[in-house]
C-alpha positions as CSV (number, residue, x, y, z in Angstrom):
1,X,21.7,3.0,6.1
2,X,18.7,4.6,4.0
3,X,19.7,2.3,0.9
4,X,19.9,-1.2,3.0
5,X,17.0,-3.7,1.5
6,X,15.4,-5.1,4.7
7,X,14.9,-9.0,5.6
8,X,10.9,-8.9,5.9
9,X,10.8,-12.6,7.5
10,X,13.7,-11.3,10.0
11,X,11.6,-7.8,10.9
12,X,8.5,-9.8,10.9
13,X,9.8,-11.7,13.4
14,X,10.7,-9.4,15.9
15,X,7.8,-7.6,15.5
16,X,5.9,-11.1,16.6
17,X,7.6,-11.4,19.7
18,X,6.5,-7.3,20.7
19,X,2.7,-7.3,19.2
20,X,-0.3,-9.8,18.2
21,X,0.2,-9.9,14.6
22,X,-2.3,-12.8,12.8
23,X,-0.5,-14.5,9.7
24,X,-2.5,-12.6,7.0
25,X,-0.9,-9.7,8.3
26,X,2.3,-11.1,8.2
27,X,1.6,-11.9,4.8
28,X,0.2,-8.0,3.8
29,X,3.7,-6.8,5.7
30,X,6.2,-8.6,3.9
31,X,4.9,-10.2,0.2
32,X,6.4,-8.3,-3.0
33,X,3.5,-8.7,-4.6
34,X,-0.2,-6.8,-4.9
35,X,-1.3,-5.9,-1.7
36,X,-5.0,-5.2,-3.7
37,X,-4.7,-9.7,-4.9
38,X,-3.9,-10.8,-1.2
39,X,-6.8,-8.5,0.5
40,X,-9.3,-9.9,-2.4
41,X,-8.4,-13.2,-1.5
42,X,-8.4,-13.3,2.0
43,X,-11.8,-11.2,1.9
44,X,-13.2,-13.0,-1.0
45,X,-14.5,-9.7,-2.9
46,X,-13.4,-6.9,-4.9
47,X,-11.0,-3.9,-3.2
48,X,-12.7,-0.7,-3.8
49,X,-10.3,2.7,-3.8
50,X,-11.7,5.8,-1.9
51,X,-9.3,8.6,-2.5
52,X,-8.9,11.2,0.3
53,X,-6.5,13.7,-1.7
54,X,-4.6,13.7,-4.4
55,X,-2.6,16.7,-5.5
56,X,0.2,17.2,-8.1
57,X,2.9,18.8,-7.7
58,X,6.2,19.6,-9.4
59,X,5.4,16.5,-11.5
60,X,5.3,14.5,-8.3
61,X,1.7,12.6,-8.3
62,X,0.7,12.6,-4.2
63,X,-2.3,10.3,-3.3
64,X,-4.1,9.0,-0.2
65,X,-6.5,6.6,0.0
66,X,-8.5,4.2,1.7
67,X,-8.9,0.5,0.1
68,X,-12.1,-0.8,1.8
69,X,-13.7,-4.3,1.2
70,X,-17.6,-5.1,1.8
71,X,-17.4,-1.3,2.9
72,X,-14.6,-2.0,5.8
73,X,-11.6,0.2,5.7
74,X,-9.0,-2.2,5.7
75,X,-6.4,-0.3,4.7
76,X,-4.9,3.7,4.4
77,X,-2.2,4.1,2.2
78,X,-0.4,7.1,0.6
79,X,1.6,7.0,-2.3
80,X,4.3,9.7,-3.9
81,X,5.0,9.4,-7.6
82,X,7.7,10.9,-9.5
83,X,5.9,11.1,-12.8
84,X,9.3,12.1,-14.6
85,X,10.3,8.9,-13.7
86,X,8.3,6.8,-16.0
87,X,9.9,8.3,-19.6
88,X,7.4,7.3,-22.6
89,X,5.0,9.8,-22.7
90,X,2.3,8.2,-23.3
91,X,2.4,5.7,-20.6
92,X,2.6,8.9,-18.2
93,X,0.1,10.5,-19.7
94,X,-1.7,7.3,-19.6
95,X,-1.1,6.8,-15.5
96,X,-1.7,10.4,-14.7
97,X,-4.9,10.3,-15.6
98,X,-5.9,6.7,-14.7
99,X,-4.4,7.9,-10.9
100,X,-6.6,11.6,-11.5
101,X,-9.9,10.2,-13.0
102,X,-10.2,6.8,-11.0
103,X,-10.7,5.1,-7.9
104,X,-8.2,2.6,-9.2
105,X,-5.9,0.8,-7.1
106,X,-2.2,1.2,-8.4
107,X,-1.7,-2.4,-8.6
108,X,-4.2,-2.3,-11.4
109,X,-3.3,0.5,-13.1
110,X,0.5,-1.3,-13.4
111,X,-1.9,-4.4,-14.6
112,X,-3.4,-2.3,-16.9
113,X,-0.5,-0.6,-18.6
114,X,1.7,-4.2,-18.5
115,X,4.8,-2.4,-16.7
116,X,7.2,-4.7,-15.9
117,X,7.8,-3.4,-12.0
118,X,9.5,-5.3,-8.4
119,X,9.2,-4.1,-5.1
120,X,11.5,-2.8,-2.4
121,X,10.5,-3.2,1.2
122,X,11.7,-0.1,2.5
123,X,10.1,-0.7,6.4
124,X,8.0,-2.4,8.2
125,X,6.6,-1.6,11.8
126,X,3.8,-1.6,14.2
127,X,3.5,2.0,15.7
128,X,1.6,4.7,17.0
129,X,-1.3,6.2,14.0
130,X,-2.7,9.4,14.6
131,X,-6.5,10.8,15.1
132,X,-7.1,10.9,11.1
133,X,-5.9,8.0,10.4
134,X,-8.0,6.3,12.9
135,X,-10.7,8.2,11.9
136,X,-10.5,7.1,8.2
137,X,-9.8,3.3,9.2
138,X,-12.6,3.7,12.0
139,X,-10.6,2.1,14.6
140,X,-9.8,2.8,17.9
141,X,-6.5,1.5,18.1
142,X,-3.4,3.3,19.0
143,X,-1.0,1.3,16.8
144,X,-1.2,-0.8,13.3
145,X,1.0,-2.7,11.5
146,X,2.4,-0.8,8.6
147,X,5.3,-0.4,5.6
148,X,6.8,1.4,3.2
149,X,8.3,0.3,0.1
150,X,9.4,1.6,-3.4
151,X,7.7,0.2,-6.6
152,X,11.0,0.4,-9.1
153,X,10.4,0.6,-13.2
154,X,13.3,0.4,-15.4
155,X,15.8,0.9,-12.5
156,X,14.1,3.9,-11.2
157,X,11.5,4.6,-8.5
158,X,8.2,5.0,-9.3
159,X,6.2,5.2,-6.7
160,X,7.1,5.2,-2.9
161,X,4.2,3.5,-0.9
162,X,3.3,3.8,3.1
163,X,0.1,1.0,3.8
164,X,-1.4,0.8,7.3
165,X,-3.1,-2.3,8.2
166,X,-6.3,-2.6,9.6
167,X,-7.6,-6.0,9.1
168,X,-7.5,-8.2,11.9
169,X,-10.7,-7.5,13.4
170,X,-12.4,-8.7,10.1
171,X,-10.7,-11.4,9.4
172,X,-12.8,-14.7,10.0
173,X,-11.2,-17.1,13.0
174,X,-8.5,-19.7,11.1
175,X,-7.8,-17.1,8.3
């Protein structure tokens, strides 16, 4: 059922038992907070936003980009926003162009406009990434951990997210 909220400990779980998955990423999969905090902590530096594309259409805000710490791509992630969805004006107005002009990570930009927002973990899964993906993430892997999940304002979705996980490999022995 497309409109079931998901147990992350429970999917987490079974993922463990199929693939290798290190507790940070455990963490990154399932936590209903900023993705941009955890990776800044774990890394102990800033997160620094390379978009790929970004294109606008009907009103719906479409971005991918790469969050990359000490230069590492750590993660890719693609967002999809229904800017009709956020009704004061000038708060739209405001995130449009913070999401056009700015290699700003959308945790921040909520930050910086104080909107009250919660999370819905939509999915979570380890699976197959394709050729551009790897490429962007320069990894050789097959699979990654990923998710999806809905960032709701004022009962209504504003932003749907997809994040795939690269981190492992750079994460220091012991966390």
């Amino acid at each position: 059922m497309a409109d079931m909220i998901i147990k992350p400990y429970k999917v987490i779980n079974e993922l463990s038992k199929k693939y290798p998955l290190r507790n940070e990423e455990k963490i990154l999969l399932g936590t209903d907070g900023s993705i941009t905090n955890i990776l800044e902590i774990l890394f102990n530096d800033e997160v620094v936003v390379k978009t790929i594309y970004q294109e606008i259409i009907n009103n719906v805000n479409y971005r991918s980009v790469i969050l990359k710490i000490k230069e590492i791509p750590v993660v890719y992630a693609t967002s999809k926003i229904p800017l009709k969805n956020i009704n004061d004006d000038n708060v739209r107005k405001n995130i449009k162009k913070d999401l056009l002009s700015a290699d700003i990570p959308i945790g921040k930009i909520l930050k910086i406009h104080n909107l009250e927002t919660r999370r819905e973990i939509r999915n979570i899964d380890y699976k197959e990434i394709d050729d551009t993906v790897k490429s962007y993430l320069k990894t050789d892997k097959k699979a990654l951990p990923q998710r999806t999940y809905n960032i709701i304002y004022n009962n209504k979705v504003l932003m749907e997210i997809t994040e795939i996980f690269n981190v492992a490999d750079y994460l220091k022995n012991g966390g």
